[in-house]
Structures are given as structure tokens and as C-alpha cells.
mmCIF file as gemmi writes it, N, C-alpha and C atoms, coordinates in Angstrom:
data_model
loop_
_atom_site.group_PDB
_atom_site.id
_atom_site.type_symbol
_atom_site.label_atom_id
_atom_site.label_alt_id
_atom_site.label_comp_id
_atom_site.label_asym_id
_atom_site.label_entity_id
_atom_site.label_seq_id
_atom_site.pdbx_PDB_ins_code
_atom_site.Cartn_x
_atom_site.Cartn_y
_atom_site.Cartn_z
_atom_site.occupancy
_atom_site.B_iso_or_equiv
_atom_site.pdbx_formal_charge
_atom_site.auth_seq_id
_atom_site.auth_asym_id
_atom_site.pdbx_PDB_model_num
ATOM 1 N N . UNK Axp A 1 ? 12.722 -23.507 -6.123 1 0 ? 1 A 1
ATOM 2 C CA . UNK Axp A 1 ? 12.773 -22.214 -6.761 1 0 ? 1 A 1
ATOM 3 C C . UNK Axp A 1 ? 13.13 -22.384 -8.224 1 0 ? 1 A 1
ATOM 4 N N . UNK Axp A 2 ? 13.004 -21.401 -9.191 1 0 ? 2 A 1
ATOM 5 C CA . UNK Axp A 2 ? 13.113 -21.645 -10.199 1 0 ? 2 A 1
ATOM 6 C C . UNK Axp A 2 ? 13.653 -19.678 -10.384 1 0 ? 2 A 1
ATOM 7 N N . UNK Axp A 3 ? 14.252 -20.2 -12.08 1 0 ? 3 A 1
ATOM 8 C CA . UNK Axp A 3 ? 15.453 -19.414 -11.73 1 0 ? 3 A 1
ATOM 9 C C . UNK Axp A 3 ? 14.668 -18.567 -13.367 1 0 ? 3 A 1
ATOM 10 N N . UNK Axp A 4 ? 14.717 -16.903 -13.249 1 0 ? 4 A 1
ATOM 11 C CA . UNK Axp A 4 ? 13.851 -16.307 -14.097 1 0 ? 4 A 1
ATOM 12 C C . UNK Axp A 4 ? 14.682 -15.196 -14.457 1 0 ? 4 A 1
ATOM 13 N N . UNK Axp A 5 ? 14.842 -15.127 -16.076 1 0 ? 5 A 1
ATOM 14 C CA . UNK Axp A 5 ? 15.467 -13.471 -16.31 1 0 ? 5 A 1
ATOM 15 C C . UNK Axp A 5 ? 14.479 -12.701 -16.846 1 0 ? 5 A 1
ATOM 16 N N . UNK Axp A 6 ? 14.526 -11.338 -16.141 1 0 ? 6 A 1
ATOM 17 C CA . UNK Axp A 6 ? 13.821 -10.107 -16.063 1 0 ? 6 A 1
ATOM 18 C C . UNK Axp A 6 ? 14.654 -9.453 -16.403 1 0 ? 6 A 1
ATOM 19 N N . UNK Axp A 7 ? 14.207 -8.349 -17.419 1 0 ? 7 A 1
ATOM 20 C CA . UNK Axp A 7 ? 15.097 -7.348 -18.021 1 0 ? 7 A 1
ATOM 21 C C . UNK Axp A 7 ? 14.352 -6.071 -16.818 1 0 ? 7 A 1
ATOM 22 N N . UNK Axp A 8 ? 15.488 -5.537 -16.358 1 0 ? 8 A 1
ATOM 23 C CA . UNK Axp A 8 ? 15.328 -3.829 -15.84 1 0 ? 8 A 1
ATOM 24 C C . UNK Axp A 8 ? 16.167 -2.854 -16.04 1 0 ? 8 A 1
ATOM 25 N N . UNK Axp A 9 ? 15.164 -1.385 -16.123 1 0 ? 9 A 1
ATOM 26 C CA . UNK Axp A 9 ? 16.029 -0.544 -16.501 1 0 ? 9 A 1
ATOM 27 C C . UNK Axp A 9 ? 17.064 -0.232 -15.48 1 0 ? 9 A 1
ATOM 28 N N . UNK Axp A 10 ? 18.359 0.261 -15.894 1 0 ? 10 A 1
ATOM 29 C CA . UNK Axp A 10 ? 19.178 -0.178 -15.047 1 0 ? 10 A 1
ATOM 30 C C . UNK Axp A 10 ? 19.41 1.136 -13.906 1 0 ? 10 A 1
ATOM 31 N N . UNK Axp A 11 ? 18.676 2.065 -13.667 1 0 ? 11 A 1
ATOM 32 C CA . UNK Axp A 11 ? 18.398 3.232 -12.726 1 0 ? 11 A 1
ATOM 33 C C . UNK Axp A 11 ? 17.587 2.12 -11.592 1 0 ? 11 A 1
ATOM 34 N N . UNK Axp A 12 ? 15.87 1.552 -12.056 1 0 ? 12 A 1
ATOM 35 C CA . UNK Axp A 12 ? 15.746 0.518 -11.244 1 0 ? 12 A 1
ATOM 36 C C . UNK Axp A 12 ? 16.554 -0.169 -10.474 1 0 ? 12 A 1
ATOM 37 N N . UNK Axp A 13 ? 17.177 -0.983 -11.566 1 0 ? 13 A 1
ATOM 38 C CA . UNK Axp A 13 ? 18.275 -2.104 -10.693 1 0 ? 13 A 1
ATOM 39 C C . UNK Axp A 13 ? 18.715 -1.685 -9.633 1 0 ? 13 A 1
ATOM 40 N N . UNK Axp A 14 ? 19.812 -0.482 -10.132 1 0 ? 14 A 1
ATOM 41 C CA . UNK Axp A 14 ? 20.486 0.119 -9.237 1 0 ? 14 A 1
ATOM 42 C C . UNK Axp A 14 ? 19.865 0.902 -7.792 1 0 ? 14 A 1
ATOM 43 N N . UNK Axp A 15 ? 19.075 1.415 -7.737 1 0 ? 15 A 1
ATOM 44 C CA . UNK Axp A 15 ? 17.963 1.65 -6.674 1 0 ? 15 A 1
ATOM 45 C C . UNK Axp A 15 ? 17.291 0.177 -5.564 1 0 ? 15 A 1
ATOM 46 N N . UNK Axp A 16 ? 17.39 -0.694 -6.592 1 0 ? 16 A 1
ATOM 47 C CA . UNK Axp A 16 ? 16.729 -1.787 -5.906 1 0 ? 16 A 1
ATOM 48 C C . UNK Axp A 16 ? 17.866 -2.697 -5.146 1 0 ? 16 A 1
ATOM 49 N N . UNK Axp A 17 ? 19.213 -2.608 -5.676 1 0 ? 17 A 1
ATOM 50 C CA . UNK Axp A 17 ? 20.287 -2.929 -5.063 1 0 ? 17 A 1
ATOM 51 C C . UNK Axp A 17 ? 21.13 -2.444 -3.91 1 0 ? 17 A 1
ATOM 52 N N . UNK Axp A 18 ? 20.782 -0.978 -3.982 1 0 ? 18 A 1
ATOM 53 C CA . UNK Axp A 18 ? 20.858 -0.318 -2.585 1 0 ? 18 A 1
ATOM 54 C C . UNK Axp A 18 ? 20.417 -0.422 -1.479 1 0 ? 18 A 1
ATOM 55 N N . UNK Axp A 19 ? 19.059 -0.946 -1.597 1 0 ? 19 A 1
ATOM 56 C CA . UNK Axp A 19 ? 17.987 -0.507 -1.167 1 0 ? 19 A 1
ATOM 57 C C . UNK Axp A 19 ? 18.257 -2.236 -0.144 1 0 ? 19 A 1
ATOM 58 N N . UNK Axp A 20 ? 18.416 -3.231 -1.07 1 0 ? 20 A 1
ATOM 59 C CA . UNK Axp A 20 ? 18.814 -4.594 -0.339 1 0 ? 20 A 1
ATOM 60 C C . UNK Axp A 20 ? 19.866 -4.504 0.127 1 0 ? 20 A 1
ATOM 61 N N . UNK Axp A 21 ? 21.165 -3.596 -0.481 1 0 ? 21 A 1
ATOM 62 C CA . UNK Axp A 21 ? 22.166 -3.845 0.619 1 0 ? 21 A 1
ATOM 63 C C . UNK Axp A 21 ? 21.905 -3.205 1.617 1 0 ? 21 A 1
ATOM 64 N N . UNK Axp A 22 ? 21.411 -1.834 1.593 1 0 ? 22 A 1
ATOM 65 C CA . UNK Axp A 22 ? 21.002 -0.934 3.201 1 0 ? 22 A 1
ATOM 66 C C . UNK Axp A 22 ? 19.823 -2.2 4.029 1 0 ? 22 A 1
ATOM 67 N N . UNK Axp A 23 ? 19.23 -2.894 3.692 1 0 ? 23 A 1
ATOM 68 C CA . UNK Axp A 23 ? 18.397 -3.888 4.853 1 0 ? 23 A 1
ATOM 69 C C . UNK Axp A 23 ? 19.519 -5.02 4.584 1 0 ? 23 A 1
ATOM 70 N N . UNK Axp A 24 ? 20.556 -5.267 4.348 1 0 ? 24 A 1
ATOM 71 C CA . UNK Axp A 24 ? 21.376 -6.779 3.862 1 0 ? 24 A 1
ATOM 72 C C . UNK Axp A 24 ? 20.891 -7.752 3.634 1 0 ? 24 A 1
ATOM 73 N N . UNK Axp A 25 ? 19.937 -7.754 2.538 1 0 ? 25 A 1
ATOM 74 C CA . UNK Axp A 25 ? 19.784 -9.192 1.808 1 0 ? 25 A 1
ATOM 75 C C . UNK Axp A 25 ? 20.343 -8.556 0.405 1 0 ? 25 A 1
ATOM 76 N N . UNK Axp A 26 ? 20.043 -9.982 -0.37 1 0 ? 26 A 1
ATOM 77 C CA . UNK Axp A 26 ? 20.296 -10.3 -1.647 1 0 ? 26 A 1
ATOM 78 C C . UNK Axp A 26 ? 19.637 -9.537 -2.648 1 0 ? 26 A 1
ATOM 79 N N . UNK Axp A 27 ? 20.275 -8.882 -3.232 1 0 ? 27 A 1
ATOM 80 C CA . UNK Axp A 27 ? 19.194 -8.52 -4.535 1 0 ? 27 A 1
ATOM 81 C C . UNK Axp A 27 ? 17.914 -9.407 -4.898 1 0 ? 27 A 1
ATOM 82 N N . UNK Axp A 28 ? 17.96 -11.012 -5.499 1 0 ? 28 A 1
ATOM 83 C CA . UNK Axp A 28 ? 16.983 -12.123 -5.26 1 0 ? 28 A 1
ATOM 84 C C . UNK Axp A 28 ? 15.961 -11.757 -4.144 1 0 ? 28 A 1
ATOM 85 N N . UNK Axp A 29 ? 16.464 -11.57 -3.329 1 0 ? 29 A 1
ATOM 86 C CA . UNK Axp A 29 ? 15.226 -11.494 -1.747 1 0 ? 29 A 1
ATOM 87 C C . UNK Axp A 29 ? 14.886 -10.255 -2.044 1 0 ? 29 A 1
ATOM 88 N N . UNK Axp A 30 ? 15.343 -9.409 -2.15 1 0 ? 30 A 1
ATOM 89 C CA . UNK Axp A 30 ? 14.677 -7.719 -2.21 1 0 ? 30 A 1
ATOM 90 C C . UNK Axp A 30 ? 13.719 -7.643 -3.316 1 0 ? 30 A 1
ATOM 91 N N . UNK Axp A 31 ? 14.046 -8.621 -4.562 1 0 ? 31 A 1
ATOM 92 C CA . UNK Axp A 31 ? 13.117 -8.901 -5.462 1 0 ? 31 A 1
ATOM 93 C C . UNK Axp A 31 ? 11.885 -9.866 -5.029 1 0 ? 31 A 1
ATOM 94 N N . UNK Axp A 32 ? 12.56 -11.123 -4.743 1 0 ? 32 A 1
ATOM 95 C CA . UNK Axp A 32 ? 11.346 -11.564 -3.815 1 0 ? 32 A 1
ATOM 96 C C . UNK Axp A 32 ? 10.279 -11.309 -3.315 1 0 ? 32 A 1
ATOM 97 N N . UNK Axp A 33 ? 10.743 -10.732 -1.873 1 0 ? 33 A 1
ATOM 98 C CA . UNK Axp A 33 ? 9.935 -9.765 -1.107 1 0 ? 33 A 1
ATOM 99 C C . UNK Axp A 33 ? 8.87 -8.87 -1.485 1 0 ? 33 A 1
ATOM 100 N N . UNK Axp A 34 ? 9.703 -8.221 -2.496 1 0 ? 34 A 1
ATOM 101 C CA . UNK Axp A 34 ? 8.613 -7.015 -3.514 1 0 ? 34 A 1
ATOM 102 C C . UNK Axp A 34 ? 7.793 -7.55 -4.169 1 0 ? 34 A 1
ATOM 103 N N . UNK Axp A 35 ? 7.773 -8.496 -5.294 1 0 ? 35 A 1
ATOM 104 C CA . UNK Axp A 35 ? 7.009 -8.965 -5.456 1 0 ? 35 A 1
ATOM 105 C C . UNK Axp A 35 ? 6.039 -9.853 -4.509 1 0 ? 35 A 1
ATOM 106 N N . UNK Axp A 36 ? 6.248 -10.58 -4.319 1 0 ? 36 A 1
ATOM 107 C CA . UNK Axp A 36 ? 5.093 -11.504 -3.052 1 0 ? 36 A 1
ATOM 108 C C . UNK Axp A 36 ? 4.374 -10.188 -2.544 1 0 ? 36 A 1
ATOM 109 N N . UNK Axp A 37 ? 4.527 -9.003 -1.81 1 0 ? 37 A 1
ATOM 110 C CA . UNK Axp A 37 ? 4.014 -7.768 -0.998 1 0 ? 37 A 1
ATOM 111 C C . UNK Axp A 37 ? 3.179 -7.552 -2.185 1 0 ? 37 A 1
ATOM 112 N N . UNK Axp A 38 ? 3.147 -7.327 -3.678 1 0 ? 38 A 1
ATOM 113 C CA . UNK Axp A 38 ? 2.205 -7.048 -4.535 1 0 ? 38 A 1
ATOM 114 C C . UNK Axp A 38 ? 1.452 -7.987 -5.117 1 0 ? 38 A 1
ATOM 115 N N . UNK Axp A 39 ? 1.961 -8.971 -5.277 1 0 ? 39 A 1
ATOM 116 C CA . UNK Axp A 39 ? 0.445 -10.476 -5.494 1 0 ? 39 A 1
ATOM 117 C C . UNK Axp A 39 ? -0.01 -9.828 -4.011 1 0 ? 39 A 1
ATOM 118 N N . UNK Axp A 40 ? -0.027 -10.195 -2.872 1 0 ? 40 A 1
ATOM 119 C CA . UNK Axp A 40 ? -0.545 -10.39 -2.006 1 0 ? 40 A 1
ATOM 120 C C . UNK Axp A 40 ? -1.755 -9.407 -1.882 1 0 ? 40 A 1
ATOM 121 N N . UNK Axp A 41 ? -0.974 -8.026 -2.152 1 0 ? 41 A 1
ATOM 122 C CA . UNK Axp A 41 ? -2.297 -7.009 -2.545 1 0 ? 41 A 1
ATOM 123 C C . UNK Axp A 41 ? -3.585 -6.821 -3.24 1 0 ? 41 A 1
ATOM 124 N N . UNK Axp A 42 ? -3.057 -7.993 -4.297 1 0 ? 42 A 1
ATOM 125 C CA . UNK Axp A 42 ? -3.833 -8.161 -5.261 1 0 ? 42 A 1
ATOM 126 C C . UNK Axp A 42 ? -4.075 -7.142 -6.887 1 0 ? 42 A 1
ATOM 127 N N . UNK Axp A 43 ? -5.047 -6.986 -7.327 1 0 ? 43 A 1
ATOM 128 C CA . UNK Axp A 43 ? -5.175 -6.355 -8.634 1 0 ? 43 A 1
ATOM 129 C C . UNK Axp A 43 ? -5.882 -4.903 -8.377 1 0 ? 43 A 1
ATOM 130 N N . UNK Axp A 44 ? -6.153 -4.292 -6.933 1 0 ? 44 A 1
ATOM 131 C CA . UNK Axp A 44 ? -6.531 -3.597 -6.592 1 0 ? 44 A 1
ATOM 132 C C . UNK Axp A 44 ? -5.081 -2.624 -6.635 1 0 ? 44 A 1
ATOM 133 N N . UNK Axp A 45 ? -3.839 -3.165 -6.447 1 0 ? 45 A 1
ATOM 134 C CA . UNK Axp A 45 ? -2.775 -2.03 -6.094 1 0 ? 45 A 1
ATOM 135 C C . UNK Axp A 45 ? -2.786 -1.796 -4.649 1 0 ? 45 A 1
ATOM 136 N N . UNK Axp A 46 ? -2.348 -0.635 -4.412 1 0 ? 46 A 1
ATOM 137 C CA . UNK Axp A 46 ? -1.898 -0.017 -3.267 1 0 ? 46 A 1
ATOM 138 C C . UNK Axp A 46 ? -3.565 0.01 -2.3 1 0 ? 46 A 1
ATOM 139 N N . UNK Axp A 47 ? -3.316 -0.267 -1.056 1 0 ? 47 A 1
ATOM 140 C CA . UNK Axp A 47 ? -4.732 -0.009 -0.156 1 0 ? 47 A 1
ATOM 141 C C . UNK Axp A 47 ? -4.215 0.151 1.118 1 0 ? 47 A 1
ATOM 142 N N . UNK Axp A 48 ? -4.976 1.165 2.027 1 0 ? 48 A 1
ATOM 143 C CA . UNK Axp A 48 ? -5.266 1.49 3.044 1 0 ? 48 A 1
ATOM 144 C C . UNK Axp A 48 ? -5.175 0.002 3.801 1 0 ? 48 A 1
ATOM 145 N N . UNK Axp A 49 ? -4.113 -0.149 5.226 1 0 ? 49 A 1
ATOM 146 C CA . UNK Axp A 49 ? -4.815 -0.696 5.977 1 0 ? 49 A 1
ATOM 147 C C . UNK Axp A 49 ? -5.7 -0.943 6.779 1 0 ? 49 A 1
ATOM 148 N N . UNK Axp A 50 ? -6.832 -1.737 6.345 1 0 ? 50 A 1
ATOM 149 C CA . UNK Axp A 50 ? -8.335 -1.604 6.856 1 0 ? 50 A 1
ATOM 150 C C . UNK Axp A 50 ? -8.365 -1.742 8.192 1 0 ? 50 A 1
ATOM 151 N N . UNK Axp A 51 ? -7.392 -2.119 9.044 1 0 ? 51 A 1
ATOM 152 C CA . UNK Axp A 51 ? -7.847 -2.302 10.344 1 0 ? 51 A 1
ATOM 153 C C . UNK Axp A 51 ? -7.495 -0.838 11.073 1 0 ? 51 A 1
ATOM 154 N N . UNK Axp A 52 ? -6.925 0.117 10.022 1 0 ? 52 A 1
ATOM 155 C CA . UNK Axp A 52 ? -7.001 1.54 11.142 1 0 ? 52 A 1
ATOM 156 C C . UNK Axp A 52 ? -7.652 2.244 10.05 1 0 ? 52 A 1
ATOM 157 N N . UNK Axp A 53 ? -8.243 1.984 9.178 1 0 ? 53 A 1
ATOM 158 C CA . UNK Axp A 53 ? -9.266 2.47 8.278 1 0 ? 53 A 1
ATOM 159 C C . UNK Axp A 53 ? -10.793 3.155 8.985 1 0 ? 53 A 1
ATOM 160 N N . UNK Axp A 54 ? -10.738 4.489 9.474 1 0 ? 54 A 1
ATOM 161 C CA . UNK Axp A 54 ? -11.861 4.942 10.126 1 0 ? 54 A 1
ATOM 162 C C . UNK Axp A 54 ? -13.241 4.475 9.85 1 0 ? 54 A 1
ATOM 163 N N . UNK Axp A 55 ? -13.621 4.638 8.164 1 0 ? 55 A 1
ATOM 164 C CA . UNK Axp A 55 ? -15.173 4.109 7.777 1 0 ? 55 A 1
ATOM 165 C C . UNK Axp A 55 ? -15.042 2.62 8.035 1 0 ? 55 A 1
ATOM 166 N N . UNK Axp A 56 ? -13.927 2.072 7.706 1 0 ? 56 A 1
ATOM 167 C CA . UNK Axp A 56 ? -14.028 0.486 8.072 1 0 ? 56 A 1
ATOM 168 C C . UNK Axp A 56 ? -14.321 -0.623 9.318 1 0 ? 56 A 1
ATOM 169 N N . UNK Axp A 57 ? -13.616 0.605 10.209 1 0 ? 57 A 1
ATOM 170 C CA . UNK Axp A 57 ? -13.298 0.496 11.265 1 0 ? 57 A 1
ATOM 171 C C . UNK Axp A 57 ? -14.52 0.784 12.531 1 0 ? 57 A 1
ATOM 172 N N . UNK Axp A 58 ? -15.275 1.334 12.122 1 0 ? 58 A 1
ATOM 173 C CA . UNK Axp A 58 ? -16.336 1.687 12.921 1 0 ? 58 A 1
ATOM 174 C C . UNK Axp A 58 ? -17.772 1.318 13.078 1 0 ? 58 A 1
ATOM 175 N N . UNK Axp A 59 ? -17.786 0.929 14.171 1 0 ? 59 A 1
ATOM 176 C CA . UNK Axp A 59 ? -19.118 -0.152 14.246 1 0 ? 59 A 1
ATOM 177 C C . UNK Axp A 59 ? -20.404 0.783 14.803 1 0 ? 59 A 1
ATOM 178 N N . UNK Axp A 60 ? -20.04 1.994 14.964 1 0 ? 60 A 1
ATOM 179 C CA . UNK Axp A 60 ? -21.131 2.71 15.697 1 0 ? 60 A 1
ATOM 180 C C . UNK Axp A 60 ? -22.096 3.201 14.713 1 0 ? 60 A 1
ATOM 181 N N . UNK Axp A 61 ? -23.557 3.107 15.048 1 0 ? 61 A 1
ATOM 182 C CA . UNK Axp A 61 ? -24.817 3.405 13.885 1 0 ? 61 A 1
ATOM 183 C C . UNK Axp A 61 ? -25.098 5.121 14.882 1 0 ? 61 A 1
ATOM 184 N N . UNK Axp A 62 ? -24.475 6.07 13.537 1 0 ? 62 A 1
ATOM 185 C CA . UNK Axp A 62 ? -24.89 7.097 13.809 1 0 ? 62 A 1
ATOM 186 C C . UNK Axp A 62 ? -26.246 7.655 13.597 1 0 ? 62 A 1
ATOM 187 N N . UNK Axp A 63 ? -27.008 8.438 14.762 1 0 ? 63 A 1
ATOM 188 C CA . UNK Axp A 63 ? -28.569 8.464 14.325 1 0 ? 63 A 1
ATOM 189 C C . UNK Axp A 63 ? -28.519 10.294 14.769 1 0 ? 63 A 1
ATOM 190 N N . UNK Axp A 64 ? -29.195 10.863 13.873 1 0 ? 64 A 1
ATOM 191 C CA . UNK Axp A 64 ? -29.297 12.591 13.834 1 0 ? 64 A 1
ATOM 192 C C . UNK Axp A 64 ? -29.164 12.97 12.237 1 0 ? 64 A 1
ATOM 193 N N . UNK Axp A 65 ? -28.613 14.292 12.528 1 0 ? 65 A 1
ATOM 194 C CA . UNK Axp A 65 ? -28.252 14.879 11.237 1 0 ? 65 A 1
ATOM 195 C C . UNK Axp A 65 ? -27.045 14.729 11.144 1 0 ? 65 A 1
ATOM 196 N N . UNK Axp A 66 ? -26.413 14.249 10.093 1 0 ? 66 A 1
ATOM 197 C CA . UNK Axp A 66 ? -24.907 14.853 9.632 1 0 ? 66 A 1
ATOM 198 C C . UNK Axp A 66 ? -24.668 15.659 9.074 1 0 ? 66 A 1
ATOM 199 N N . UNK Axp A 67 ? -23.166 16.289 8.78 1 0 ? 67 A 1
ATOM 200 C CA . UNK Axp A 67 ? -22.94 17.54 8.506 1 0 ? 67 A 1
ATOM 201 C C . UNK Axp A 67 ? -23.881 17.302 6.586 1 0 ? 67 A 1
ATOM 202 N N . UNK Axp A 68 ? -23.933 18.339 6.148 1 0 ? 68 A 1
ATOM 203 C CA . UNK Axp A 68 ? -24.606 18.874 4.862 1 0 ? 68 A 1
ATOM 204 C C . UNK Axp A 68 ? -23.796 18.562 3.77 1 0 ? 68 A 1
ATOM 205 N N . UNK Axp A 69 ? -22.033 19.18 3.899 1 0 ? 69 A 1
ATOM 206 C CA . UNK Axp A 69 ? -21.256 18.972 3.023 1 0 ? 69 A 1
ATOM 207 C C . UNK Axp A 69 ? -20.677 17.363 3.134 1 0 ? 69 A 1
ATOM 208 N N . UNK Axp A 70 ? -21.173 16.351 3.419 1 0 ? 70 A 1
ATOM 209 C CA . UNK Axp A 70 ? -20.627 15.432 3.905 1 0 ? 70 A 1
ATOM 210 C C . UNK Axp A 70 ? -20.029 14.028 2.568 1 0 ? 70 A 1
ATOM 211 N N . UNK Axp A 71 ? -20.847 14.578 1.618 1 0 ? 71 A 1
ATOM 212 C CA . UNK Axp A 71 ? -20.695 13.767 0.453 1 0 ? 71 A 1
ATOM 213 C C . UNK Axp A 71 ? -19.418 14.464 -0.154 1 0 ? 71 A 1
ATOM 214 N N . UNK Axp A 72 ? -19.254 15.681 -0.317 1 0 ? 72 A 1
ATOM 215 C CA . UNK Axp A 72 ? -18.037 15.806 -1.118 1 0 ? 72 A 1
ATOM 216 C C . UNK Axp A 72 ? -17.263 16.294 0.044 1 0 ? 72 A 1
ATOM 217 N N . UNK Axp A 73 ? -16.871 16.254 1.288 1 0 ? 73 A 1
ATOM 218 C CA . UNK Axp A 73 ? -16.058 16.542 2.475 1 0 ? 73 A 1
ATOM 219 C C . UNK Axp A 73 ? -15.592 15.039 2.976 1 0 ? 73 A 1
ATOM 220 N N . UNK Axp A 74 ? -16.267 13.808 2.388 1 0 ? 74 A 1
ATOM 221 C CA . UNK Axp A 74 ? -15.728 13.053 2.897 1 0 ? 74 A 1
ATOM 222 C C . UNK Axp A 74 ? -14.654 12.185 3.737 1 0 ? 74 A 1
ATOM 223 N N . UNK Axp A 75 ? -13.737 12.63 2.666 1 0 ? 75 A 1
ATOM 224 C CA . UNK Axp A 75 ? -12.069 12.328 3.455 1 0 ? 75 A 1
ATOM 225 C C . UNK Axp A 75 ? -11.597 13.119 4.276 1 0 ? 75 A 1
ATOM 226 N N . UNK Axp A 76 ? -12.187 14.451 4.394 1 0 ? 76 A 1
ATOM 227 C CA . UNK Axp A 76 ? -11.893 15.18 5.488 1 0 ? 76 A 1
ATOM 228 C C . UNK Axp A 76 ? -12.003 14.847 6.646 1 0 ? 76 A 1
ATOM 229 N N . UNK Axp A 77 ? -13.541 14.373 6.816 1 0 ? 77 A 1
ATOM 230 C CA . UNK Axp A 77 ? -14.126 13.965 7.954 1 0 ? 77 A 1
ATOM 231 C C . UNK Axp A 77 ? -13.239 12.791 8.204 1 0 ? 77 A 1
ATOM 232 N N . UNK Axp A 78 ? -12.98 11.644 6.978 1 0 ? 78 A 1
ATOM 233 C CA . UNK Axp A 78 ? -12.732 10.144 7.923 1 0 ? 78 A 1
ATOM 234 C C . UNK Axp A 78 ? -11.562 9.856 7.866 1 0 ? 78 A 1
ATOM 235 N N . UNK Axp A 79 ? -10.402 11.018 6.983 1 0 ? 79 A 1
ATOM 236 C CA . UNK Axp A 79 ? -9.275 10.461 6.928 1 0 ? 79 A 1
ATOM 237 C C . UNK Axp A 79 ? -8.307 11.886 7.297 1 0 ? 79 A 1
ATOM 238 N N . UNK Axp A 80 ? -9.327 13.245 7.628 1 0 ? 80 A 1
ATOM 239 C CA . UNK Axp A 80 ? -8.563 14.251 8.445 1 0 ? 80 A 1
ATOM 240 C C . UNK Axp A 80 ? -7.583 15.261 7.009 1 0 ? 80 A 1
ATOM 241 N N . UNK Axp A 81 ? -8.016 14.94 5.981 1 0 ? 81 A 1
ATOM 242 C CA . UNK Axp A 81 ? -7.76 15.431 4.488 1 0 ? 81 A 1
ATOM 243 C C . UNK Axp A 81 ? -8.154 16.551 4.208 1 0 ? 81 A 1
ATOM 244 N N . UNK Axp A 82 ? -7.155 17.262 3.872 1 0 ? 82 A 1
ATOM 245 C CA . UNK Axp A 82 ? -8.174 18.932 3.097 1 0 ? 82 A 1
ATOM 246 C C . UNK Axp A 82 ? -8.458 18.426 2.163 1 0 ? 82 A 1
């Protein structure tokens, strides 16, 4: 390991120090943790997990008409969204 100073504002800090003592690790690990969870995500940010992701998730080839409004109703239909 190698040892790194990061300046934070100190509302952060303090939030992020709670937050490790309420699960009991280390401030270090709560930092850790957080970071690694966002490389891992990548440069995309925040995403849906694809394996309960409805359009992702579905292997069935629908054949008929679909609904009309279906292009701008989208998330309604696949994610149950007004």
C-alpha cells in the first residue's frame, strides 16, 4: 500500500467518518472501498444492474404490434416509470 494525502472538505470527511464508524471500519477502508466501487464502474458513473435490467434482460423476440407511444413511453414500459 502506499500512503496518499487527499485534501476534503471537511462536511465530507465528517459524513464519511460516520458512515465507517456505523459499518466499523477505518476511515482508510471506507475510503478504500469507495473508491475501488467507482474504478470498478468505470467512466460511465452510476449504472443499472444489468442482470435485473428488463431490456437487458430479455431474450424473448417480440412479433405483432407494439404499443404506438412506445418510443417516448419507454421507461414506463421497461422500468415501470411515469
Amino acid at each position: 500500500m502506499e500512503r496518499t494525502t487527499v485534501m476534503l472538505p471537511a462536511e465530507l470527511k465528517d459524513k464519511t467518518m460516520r458512515m465507517a464508524r456505523q459499518l466499523g471500519i477505518s476511515f482508510g477502508e471506507m475510503v478504500r472501498t469507495t473508491l475501488e466501487q467507482a474504478v470498478s464502474r468505470g467512466a460511465g458513473g452510476r449504472r443499472r444492474d444489468r442482470s435485473k435490467d428488463p431490456l437487458l434482460s430479455d431474450c424473448a423476440v417480440f412479433q405483432g404490434e407494439g404499443p404506438t407511444d412506445l418510443s417516448v413511453n419507454h421507461d414506463k414500459y421497461l422500468y415501470d416509470d411515469p
